[in-house]
Structure formats: structure tokens, C-alpha cells
N, CA, C, O and CB atoms as a CASP TS submission, in Angstrom:
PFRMAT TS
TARGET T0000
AUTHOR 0000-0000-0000
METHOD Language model
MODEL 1
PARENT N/A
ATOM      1  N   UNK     1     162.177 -27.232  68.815  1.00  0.00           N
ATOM      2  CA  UNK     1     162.633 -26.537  67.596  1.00  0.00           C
ATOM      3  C   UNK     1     161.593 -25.500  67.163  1.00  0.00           C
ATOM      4  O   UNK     1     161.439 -25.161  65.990  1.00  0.00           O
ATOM      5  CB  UNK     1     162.892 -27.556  66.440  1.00  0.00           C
ATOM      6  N   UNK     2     160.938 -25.054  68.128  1.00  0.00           N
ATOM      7  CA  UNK     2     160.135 -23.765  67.698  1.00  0.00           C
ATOM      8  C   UNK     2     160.665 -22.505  67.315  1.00  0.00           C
ATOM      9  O   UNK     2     159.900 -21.557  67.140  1.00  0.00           O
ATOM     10  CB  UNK     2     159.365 -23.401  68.648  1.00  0.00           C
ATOM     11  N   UNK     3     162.141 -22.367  67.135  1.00  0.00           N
ATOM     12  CA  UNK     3     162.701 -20.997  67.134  1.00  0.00           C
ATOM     13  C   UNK     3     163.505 -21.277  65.096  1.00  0.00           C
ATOM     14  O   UNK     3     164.185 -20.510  64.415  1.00  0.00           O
ATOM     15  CB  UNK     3     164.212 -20.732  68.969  1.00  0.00           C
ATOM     16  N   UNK     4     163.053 -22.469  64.839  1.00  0.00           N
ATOM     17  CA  UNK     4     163.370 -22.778  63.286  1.00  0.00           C
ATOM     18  C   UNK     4     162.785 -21.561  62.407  1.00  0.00           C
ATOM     19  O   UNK     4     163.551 -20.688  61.999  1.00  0.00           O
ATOM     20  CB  UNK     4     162.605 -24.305  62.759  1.00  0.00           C
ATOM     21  N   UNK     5     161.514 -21.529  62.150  1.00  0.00           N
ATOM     22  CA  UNK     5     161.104 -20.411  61.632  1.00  0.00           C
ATOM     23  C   UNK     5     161.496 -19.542  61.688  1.00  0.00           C
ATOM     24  O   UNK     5     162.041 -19.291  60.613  1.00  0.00           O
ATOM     25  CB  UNK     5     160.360 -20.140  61.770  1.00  0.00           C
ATOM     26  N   UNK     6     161.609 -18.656  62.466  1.00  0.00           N
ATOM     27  CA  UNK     6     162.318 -17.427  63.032  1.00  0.00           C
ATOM     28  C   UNK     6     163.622 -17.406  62.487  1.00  0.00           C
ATOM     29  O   UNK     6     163.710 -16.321  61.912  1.00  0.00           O
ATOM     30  CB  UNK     6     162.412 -17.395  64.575  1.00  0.00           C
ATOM     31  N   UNK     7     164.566 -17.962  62.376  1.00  0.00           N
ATOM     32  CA  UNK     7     165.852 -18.555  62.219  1.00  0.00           C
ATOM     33  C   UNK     7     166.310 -18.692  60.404  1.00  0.00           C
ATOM     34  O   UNK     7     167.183 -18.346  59.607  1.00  0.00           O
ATOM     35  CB  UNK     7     165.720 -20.137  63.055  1.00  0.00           C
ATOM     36  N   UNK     8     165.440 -19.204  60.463  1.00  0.00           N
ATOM     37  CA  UNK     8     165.110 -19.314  58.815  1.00  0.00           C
ATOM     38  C   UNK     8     164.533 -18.295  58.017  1.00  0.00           C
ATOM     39  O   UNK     8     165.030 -17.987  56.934  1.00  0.00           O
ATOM     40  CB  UNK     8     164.204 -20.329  58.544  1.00  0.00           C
ATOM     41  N   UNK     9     163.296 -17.631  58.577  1.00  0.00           N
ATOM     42  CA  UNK     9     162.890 -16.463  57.914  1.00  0.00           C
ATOM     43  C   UNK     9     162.893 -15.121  58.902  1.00  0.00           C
ATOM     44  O   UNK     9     161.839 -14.599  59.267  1.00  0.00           O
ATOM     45  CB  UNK     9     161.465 -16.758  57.322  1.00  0.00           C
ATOM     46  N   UNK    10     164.135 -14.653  59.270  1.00  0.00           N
ATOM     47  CA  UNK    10     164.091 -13.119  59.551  1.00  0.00           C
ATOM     48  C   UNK    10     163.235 -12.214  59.253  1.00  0.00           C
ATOM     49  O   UNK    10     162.520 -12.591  58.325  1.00  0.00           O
ATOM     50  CB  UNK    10     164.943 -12.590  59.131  1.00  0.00           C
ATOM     51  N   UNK    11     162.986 -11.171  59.633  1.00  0.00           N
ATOM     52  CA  UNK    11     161.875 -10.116  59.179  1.00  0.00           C
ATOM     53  C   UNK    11     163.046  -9.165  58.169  1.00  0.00           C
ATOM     54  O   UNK    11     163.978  -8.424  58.479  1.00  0.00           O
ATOM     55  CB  UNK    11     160.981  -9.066  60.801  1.00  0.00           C
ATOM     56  N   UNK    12     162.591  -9.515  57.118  1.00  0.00           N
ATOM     57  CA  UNK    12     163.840  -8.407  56.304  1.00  0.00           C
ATOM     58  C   UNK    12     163.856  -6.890  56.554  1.00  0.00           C
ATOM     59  O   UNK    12     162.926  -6.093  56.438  1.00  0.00           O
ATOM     60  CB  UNK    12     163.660  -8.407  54.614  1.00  0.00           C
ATOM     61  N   UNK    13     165.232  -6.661  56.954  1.00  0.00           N
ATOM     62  CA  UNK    13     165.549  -4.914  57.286  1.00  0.00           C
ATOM     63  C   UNK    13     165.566  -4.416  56.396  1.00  0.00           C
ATOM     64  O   UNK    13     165.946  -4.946  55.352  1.00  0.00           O
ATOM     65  CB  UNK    13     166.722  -4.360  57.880  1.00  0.00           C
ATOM     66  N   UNK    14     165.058  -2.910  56.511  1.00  0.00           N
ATOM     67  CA  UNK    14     164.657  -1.703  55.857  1.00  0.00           C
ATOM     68  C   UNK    14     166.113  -1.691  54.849  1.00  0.00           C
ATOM     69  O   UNK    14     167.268  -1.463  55.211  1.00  0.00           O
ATOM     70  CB  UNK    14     164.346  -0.232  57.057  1.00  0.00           C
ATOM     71  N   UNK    15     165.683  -1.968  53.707  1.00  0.00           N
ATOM     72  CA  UNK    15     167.160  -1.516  52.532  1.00  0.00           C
ATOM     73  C   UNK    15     166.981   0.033  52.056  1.00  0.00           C
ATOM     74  O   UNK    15     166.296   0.350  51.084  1.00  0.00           O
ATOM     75  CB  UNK    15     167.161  -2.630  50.743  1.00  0.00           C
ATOM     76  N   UNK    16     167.892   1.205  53.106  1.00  0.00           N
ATOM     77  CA  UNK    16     168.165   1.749  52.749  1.00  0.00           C
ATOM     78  C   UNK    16     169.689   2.255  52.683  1.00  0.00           C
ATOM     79  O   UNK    16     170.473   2.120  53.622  1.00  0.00           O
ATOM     80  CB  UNK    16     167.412   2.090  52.985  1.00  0.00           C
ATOM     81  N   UNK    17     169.907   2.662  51.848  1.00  0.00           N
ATOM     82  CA  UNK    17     171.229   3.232  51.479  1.00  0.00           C
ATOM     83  C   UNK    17     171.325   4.553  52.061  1.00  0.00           C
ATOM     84  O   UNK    17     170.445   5.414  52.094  1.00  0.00           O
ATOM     85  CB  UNK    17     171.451   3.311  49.969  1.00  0.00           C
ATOM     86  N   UNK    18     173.022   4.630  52.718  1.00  0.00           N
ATOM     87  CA  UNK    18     173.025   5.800  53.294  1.00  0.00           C
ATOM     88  C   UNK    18     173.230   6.743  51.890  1.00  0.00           C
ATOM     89  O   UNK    18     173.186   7.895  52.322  1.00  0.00           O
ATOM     90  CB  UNK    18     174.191   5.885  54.518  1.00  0.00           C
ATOM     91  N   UNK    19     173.367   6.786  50.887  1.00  0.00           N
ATOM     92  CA  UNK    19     173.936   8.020  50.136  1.00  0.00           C
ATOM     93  C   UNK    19     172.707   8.697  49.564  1.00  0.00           C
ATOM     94  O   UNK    19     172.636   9.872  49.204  1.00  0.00           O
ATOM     95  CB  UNK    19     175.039   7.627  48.909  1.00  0.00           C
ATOM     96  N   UNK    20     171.523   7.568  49.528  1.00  0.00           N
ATOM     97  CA  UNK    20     169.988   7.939  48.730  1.00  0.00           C
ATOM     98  C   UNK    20     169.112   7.683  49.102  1.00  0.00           C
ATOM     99  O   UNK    20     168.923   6.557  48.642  1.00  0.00           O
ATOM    100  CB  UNK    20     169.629   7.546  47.657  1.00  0.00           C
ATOM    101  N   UNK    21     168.064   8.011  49.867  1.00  0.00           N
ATOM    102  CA  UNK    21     167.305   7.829  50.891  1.00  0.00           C
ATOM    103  C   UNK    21     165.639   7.149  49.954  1.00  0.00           C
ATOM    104  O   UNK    21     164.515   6.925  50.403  1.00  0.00           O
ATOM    105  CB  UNK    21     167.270   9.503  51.856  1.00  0.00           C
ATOM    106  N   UNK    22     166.194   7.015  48.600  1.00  0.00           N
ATOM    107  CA  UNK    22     165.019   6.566  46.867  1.00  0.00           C
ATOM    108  C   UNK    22     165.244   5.135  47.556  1.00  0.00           C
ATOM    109  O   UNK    22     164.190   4.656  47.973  1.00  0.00           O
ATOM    110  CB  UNK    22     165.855   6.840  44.472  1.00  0.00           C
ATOM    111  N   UNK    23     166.218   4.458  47.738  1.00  0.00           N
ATOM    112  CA  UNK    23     166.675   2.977  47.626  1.00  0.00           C
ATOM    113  C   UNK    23     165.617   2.167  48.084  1.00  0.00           C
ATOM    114  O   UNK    23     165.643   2.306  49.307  1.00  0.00           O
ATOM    115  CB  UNK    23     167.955   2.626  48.444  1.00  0.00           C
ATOM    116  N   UNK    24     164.509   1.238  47.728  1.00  0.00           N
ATOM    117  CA  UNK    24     164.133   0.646  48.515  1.00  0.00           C
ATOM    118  C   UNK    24     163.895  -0.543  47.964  1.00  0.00           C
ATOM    119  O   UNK    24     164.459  -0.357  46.886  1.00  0.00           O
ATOM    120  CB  UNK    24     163.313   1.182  49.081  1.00  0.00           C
ATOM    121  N   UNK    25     163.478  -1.623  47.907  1.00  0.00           N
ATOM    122  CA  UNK    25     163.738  -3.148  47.257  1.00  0.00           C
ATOM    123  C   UNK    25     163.287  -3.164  45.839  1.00  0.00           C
ATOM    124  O   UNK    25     163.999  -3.675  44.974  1.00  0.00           O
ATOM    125  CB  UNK    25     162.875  -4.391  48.059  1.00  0.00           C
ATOM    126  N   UNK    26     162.264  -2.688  45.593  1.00  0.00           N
ATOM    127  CA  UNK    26     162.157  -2.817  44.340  1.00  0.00           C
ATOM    128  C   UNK    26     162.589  -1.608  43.378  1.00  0.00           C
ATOM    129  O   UNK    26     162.274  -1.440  42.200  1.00  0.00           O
ATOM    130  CB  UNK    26     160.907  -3.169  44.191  1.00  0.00           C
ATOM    131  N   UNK    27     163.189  -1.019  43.990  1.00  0.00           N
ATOM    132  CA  UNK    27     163.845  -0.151  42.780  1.00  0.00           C
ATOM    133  C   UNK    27     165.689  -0.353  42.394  1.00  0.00           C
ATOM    134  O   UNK    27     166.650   0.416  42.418  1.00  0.00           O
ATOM    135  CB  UNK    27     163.558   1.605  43.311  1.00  0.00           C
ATOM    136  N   UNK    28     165.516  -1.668  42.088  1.00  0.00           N
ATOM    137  CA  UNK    28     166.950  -2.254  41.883  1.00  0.00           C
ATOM    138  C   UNK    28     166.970  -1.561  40.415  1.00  0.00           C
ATOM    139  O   UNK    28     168.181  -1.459  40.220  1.00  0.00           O
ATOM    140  CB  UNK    28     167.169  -4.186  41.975  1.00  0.00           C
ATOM    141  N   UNK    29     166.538  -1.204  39.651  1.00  0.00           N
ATOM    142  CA  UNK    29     166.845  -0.395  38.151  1.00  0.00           C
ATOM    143  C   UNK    29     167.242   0.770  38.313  1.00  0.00           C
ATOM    144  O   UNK    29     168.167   1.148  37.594  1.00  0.00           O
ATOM    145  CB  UNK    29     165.711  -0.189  37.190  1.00  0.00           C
ATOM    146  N   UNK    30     166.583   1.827  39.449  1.00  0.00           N
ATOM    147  CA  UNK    30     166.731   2.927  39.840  1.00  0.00           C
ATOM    148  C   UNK    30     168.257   3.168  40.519  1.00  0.00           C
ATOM    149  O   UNK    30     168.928   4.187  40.350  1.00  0.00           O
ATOM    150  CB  UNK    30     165.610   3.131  40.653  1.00  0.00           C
ATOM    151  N   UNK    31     168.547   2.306  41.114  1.00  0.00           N
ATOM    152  CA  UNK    31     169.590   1.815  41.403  1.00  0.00           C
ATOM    153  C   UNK    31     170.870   2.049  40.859  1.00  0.00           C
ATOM    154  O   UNK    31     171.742   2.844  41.213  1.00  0.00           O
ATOM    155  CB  UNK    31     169.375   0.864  41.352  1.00  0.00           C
ATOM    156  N   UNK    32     170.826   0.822  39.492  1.00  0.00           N
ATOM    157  CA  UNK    32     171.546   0.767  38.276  1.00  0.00           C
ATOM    158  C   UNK    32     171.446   2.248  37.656  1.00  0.00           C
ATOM    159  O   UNK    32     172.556   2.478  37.176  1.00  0.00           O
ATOM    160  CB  UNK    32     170.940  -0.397  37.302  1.00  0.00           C
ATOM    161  N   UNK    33     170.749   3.157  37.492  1.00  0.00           N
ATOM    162  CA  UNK    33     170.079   4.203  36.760  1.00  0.00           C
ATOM    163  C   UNK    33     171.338   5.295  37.727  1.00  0.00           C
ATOM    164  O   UNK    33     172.153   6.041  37.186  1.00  0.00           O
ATOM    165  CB  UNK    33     167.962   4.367  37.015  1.00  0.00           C
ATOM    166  N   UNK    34     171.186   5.113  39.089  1.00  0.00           N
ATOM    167  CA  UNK    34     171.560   6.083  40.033  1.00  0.00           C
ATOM    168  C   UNK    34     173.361   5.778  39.922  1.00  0.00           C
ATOM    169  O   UNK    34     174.051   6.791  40.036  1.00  0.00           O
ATOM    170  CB  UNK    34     170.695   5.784  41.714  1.00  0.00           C
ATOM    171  N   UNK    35     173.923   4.762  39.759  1.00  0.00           N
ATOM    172  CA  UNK    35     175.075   4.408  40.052  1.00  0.00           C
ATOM    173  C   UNK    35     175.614   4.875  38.477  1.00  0.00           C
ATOM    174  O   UNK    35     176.649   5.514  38.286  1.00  0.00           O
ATOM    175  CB  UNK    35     175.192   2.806  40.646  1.00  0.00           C
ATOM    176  N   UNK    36     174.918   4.530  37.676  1.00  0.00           N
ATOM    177  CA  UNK    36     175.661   5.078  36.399  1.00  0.00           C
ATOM    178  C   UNK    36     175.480   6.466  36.005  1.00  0.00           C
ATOM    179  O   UNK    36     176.308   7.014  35.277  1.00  0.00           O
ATOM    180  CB  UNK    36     175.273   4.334  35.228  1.00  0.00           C
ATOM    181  N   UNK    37     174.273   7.172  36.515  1.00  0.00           N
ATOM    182  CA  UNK    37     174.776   8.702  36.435  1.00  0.00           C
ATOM    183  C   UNK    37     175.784   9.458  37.253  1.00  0.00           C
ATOM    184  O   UNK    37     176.091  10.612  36.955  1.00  0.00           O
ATOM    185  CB  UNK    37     173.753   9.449  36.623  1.00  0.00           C
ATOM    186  N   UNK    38     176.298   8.831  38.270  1.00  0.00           N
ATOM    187  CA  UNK    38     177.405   8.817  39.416  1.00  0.00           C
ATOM    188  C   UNK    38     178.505   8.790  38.281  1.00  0.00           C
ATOM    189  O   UNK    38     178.915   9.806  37.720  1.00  0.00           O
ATOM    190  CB  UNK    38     177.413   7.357  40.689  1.00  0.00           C
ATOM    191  N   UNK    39     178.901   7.595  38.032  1.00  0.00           N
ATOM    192  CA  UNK    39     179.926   7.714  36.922  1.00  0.00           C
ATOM    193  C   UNK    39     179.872   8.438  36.173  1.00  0.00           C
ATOM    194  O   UNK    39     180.849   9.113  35.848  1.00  0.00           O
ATOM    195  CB  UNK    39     180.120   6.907  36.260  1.00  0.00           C
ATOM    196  N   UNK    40     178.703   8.549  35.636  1.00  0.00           N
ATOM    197  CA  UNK    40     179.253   9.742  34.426  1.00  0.00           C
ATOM    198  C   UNK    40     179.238  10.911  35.019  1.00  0.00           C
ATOM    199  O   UNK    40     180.102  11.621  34.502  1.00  0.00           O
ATOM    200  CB  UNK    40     178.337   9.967  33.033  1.00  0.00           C
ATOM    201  N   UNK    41     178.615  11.507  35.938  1.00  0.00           N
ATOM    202  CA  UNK    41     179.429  12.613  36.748  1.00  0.00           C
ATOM    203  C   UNK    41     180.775  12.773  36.790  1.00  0.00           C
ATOM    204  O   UNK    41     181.507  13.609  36.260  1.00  0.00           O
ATOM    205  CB  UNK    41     179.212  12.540  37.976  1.00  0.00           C
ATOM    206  N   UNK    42     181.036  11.670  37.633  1.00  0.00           N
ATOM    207  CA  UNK    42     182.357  11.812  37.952  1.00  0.00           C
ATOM    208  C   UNK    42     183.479  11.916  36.747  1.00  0.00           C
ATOM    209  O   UNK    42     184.556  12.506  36.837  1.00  0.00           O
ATOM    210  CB  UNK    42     182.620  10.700  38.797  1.00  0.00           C
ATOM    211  N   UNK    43     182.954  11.176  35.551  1.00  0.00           N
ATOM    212  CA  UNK    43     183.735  11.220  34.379  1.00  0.00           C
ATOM    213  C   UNK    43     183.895  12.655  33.737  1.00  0.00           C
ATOM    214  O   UNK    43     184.857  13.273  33.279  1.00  0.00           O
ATOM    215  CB  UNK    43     183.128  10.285  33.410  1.00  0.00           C
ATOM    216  N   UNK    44     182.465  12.945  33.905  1.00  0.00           N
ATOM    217  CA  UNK    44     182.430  14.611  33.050  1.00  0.00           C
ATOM    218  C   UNK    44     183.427  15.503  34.111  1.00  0.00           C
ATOM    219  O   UNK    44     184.134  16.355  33.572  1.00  0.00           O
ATOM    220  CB  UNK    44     180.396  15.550  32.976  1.00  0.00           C
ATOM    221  N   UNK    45     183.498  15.388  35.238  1.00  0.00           N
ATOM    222  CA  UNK    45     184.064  15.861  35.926  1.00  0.00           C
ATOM    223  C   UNK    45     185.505  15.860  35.753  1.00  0.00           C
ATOM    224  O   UNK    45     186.150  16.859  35.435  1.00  0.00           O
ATOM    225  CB  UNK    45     183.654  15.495  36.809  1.00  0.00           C
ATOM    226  N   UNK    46     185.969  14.757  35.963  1.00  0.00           N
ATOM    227  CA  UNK    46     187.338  14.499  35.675  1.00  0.00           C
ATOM    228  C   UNK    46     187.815  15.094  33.684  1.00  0.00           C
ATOM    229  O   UNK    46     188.840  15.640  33.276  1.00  0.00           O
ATOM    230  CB  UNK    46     187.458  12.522  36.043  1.00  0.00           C
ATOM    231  N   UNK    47     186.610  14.681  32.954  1.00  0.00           N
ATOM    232  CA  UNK    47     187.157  15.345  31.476  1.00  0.00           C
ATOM    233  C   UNK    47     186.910  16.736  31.623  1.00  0.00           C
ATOM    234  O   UNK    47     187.676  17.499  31.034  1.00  0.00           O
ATOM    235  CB  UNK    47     186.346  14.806  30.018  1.00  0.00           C
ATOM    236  N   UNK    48     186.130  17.131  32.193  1.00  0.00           N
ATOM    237  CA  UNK    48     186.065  18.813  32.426  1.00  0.00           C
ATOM    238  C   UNK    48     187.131  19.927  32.571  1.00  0.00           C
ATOM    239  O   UNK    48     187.349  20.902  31.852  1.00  0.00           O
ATOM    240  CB  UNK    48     185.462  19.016  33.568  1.00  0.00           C
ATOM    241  N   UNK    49     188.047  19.278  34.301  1.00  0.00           N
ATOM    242  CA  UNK    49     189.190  19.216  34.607  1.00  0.00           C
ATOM    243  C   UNK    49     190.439  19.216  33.934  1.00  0.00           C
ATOM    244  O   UNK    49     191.452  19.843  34.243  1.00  0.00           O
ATOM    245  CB  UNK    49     189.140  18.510  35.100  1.00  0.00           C
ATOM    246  N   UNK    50     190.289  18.588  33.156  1.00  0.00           N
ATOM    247  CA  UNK    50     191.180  17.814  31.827  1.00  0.00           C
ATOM    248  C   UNK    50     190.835  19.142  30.755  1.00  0.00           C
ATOM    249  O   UNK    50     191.685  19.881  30.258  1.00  0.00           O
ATOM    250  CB  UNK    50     190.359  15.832  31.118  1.00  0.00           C
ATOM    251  N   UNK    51     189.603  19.206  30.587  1.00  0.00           N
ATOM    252  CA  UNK    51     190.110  20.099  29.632  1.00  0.00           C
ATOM    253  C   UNK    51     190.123  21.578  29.939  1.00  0.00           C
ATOM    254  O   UNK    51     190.494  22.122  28.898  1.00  0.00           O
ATOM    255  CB  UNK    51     189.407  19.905  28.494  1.00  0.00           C
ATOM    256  N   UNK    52     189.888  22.530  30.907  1.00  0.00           N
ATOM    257  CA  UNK    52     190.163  23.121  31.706  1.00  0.00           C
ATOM    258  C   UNK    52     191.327  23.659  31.646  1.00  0.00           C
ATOM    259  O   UNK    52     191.760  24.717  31.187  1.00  0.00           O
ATOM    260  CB  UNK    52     189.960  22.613  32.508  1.00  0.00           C
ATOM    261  N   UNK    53     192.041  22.237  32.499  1.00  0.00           N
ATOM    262  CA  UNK    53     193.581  22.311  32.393  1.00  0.00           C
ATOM    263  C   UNK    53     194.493  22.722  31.043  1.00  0.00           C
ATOM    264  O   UNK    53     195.498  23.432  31.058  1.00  0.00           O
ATOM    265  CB  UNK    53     193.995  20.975  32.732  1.00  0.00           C
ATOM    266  N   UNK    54     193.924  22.137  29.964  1.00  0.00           N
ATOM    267  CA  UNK    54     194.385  22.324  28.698  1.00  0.00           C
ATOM    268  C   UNK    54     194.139  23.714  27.994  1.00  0.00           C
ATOM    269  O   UNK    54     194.884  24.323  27.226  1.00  0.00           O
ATOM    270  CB  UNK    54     193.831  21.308  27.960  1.00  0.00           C
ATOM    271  N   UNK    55     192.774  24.078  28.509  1.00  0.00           N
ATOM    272  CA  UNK    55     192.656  25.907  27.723  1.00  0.00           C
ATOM    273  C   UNK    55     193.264  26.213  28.602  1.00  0.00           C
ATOM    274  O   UNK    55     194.080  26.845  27.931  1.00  0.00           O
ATOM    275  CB  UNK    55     191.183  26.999  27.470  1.00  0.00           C
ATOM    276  N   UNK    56     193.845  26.409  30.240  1.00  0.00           N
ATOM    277  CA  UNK    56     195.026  26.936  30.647  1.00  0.00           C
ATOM    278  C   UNK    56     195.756  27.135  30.354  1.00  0.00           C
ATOM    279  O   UNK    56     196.311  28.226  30.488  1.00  0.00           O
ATOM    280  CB  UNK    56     195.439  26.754  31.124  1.00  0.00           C
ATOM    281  N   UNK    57     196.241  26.007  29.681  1.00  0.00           N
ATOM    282  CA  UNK    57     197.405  25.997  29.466  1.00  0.00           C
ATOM    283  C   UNK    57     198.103  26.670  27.980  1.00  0.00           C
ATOM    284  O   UNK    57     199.204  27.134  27.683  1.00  0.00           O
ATOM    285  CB  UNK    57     197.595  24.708  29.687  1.00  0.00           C
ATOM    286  N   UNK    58     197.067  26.483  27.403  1.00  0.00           N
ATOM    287  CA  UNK    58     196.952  27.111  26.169  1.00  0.00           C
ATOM    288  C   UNK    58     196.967  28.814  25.990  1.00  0.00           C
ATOM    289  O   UNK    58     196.796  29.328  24.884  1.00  0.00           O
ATOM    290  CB  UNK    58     195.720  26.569  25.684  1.00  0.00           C
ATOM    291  N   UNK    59     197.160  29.494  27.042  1.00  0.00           N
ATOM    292  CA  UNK    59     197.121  30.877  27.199  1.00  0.00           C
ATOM    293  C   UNK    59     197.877  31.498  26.993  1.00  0.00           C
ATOM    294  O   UNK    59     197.745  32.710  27.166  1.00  0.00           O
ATOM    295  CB  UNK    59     196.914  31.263  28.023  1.00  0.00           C
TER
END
């Protein structure tokens, strides 16, 4: 049973994320930080759109 260790404790792989090349174990806040300015991108984006659409339409 010499291969227990090994088995049990892997050499932990490199945590990187393909979208952000920042990601690395201890920046799990940066993380949280990165995923919620994503959303609100995408939100401003989508209300942007939205209102956009509306001074269009308003012409």
C-alpha cells in the first residue's frame, strides 16, 4: 500500500480559469468581485439596449 499517499493527496492542479488568467487559489474574493462586475455589465448592457430602444422609438 505504498501508492495510498499519492492517492489520497494529489499534487493540486494549477486553478486557472480559462476566461481570466488573475484566478489563482487564493483570490476566491477576486473572484466573487470578477463575477459580479460580469453581471452588472451584462445588466447595464441589456438596460442600455432597453433604453436605446425606447429613445428610438420615441422619434
Amino acid at each position: 500500500m505504498s501508492g495510498d499517499p499519492s492517492v489520497l493527496s494529489p499534487p493540486p492542479p494549477p486553478r486557472l480559469c480559462p476566461c481570466s488568467g488573475l484566478y489563482t487559489p487564493h483570490s476566491g474574493m477576486l473572484n466573487i468581485i470578477m463575477s459580479k462586475m460580469l453581471l452588472l455589465t451584462i445588466s447595464f448592457y441589456k438596460y442600455s439596449e432597453l433604453l436605446f430602444s425606447l429613445i428610438y422609438n420615441l422619434k
